[in-house]
N, CA, C and O atoms as a DFTB+ gen file, in Angstrom:
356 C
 N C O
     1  1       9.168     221.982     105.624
     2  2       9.580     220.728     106.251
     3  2      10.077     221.003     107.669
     4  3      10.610     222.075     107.955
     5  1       9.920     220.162     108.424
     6  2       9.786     220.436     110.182
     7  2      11.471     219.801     109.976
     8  3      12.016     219.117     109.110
     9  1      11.985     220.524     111.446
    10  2      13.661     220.538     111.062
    11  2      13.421     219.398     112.424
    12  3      12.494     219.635     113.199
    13  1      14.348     218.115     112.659
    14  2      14.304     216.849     113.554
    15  2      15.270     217.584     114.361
    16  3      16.377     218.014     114.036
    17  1      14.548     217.661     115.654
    18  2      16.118     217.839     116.790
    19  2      16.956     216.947     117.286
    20  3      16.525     215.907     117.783
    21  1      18.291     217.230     117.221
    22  2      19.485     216.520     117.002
    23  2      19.830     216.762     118.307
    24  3      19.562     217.819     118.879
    25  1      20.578     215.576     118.952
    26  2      21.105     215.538     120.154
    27  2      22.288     214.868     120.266
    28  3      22.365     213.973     119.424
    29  1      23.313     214.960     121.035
    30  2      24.777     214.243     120.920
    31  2      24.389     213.039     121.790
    32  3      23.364     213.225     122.446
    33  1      24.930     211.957     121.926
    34  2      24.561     211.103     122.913
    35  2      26.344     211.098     123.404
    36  3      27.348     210.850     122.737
    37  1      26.145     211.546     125.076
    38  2      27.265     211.488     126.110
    39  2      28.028     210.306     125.848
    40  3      29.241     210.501     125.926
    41  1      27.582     208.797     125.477
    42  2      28.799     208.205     125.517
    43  2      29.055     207.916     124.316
    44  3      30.284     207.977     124.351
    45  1      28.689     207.535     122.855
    46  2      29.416     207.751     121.597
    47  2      29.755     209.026     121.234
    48  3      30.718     209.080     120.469
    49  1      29.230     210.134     121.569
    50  2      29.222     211.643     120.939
    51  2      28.564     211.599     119.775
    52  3      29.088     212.312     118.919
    53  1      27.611     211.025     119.432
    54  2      27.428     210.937     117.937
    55  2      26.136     211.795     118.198
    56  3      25.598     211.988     119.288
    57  1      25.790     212.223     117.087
    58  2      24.660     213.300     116.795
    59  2      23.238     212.160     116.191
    60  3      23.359     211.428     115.209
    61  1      22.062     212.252     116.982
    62  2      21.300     211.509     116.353
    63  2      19.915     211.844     117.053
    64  3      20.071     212.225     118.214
    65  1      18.806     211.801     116.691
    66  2      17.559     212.584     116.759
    67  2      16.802     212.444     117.877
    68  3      16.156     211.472     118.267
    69  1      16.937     213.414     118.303
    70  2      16.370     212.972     119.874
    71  2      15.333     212.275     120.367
    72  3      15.489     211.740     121.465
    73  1      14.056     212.132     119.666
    74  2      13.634     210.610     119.450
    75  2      14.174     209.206     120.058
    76  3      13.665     208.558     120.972
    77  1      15.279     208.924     119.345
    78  2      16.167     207.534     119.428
    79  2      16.791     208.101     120.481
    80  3      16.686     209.005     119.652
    81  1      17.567     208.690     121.867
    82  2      18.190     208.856     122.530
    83  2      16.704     208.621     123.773
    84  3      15.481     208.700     123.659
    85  1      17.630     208.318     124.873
    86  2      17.247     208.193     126.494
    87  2      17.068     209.724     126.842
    88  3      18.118     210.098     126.320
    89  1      16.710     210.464     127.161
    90  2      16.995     211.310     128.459
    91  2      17.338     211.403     129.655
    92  3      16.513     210.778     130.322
    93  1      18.031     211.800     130.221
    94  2      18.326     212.022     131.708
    95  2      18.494     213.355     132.367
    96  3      19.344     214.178     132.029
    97  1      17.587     213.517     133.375
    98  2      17.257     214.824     133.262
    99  2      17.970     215.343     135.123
   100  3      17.920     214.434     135.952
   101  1      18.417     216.396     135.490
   102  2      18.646     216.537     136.598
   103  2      17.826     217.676     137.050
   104  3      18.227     218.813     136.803
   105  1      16.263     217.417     137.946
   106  2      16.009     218.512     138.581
   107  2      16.329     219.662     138.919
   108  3      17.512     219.996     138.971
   109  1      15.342     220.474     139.209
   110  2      16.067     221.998     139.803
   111  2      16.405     221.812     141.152
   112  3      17.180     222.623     141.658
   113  1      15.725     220.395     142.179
   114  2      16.049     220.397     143.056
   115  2      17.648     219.431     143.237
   116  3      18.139     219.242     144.350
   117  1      18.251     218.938     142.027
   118  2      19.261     218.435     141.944
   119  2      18.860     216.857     141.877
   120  3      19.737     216.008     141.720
   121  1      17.844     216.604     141.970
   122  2      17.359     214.540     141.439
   123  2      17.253     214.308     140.192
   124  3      16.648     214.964     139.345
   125  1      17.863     213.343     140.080
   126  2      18.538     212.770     138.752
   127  2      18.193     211.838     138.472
   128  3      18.606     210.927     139.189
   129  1      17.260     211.437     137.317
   130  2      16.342     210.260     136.935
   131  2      16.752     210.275     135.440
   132  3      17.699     210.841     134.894
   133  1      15.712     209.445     134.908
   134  2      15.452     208.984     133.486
   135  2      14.263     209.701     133.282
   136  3      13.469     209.838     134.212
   137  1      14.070     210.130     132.272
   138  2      12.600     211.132     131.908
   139  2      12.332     210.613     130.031
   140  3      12.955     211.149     129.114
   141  1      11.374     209.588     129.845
   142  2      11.515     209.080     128.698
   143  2      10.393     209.954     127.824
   144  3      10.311     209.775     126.608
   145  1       9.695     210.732     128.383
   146  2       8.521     211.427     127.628
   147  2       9.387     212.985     127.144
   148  3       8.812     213.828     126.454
   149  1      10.839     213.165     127.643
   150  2      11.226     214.542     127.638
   151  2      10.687     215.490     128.119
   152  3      11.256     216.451     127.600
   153  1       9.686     215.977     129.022
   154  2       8.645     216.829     129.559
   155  2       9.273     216.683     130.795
   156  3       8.479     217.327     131.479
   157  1      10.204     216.264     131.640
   158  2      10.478     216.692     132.805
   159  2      11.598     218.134     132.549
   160  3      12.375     218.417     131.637
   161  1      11.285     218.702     133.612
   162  2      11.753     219.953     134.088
   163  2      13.292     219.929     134.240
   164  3      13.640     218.947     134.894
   165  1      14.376     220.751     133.815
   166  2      15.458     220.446     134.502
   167  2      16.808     220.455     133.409
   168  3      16.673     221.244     132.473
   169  1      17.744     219.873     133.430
   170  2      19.157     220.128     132.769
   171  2      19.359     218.241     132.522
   172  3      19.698     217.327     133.274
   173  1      18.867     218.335     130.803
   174  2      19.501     217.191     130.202
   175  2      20.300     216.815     129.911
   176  3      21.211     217.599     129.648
   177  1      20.566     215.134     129.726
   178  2      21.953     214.953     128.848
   179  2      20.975     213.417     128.370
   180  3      20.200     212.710     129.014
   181  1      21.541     213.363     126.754
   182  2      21.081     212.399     126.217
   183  2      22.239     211.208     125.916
   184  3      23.434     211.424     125.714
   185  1      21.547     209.850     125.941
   186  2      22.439     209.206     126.126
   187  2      21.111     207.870     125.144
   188  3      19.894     207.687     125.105
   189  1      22.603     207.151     124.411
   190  2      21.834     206.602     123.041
   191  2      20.928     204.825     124.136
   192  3      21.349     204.458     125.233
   193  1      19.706     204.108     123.352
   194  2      19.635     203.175     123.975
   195  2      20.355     202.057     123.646
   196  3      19.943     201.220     122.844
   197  1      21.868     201.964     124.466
   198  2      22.616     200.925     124.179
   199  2      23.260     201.101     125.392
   200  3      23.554     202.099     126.049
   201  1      23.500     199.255     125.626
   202  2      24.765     199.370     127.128
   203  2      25.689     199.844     127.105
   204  3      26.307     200.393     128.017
   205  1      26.105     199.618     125.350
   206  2      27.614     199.891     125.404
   207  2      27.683     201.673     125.839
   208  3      28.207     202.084     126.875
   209  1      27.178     202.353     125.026
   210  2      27.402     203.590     125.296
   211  2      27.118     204.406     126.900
   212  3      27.539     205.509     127.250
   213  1      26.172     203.327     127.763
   214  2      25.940     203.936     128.829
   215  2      27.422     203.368     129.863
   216  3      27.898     203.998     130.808
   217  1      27.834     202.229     129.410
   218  2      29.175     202.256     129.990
   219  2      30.637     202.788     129.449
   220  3      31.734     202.530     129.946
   221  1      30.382     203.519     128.414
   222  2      31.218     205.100     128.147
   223  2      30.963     206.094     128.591
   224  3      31.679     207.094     128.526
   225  1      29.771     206.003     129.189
   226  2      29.434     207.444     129.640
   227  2      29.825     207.430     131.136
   228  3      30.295     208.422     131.693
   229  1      29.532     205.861     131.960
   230  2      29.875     205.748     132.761
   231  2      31.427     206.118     132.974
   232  3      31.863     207.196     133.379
   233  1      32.036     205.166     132.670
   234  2      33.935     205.615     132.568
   235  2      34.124     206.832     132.184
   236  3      34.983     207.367     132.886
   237  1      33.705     207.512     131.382
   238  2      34.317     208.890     131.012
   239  2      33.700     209.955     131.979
   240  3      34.076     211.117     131.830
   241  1      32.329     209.524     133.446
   242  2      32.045     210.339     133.690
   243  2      31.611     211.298     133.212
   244  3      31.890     212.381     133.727
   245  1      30.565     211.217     131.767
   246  2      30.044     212.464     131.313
   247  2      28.809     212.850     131.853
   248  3      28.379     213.994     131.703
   249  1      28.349     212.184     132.324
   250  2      27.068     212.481     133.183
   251  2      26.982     213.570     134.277
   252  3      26.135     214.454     134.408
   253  1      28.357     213.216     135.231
   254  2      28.945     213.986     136.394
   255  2      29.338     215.147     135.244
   256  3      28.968     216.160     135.837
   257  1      29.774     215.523     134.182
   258  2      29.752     216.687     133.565
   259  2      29.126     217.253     133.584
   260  3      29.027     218.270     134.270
   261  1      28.240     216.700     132.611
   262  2      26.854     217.553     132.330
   263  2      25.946     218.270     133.539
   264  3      25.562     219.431     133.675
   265  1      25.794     217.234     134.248
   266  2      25.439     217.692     135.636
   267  2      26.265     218.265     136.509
   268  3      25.502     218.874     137.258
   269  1      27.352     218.445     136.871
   270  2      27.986     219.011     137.708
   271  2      28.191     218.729     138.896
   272  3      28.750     219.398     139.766
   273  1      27.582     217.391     138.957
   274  2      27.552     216.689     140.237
   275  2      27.863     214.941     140.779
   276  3      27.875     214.226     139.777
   277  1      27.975     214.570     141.374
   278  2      27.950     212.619     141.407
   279  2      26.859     212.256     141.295
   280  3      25.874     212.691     141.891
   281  1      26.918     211.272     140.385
   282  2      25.692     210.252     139.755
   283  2      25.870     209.153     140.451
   284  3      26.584     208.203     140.132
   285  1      25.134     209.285     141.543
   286  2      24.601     207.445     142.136
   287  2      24.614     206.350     140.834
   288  3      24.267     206.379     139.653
   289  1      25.239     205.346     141.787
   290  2      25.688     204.120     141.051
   291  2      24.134     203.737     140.622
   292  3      24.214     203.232     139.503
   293  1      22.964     203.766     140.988
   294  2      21.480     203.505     141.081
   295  2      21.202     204.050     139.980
   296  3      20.956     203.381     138.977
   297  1      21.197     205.469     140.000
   298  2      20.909     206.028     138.666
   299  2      21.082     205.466     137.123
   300  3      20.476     205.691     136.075
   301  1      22.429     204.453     137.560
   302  2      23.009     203.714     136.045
   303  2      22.627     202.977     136.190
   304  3      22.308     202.674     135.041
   305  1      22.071     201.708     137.186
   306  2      21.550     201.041     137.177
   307  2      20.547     200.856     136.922
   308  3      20.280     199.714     136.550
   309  1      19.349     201.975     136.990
   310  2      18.420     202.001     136.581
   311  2      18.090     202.273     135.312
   312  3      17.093     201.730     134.835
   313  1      19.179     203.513     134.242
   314  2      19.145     203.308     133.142
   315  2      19.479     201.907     132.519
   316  3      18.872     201.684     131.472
   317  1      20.276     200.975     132.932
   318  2      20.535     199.902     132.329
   319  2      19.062     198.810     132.305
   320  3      18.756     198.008     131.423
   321  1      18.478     199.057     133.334
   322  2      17.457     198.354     134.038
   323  2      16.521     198.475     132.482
   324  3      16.083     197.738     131.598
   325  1      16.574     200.003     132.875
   326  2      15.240     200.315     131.487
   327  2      15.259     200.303     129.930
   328  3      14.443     200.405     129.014
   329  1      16.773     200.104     130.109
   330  2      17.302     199.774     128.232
   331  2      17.010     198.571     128.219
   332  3      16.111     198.305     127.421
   333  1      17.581     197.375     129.029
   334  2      16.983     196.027     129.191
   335  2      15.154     195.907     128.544
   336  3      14.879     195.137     127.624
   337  1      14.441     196.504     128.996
   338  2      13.189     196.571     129.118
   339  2      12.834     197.127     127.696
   340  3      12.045     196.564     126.937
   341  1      13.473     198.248     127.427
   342  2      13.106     198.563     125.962
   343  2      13.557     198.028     124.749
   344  3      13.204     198.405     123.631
   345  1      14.613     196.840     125.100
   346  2      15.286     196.441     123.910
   347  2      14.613     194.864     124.207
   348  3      15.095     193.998     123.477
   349  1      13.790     194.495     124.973
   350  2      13.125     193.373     125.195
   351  2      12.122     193.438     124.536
   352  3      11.788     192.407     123.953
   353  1      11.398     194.489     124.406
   354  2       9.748     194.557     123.292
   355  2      10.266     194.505     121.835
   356  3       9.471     194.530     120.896
């Protein structure tokens, strides 16, 4: 039996299959997008598809963790943009 990879999502902390989680991936050149196929290059952090949790992740700043760097206000906006979009189909 194939073992499901498990991922924490940054703003509940909850453990759940990486499948159901967003990606967000930060380049080697340091650009910081959404990568929904998982095949981009770079240093992830998963984050579940829900507002609520992307505005825990926002306030707690776990993003700027994971990454080590400031997350443009755009960047969240655009994840919100695209949860909109996926919770619309």
């Amino acid at each position: 039996m194939k073992k499901t990879p498990m991922r924490q999502c940054i703003g509940c902390r909850e453990m759940k299959a990486k499948k159901e989680l967003i990606r967000v991936v930060r380049s080697p050149e340091g650009e910081i997008s959404v990568d929904f196929k998982g095949k981009k290059s770079g240093r992830g952090a998963y984050v579940c598809p829900d507002a609520a949790c992307l505005k825990k992740a926002e306030k707690s700043k776990a993003l700027e963790r994971a990454f080590e760097t400031a997350i443009p206000a755009e960047v969240y906006a655009l994840l919100e943009k695209q949860m909109e979009e996926e919770n619309a189909e």
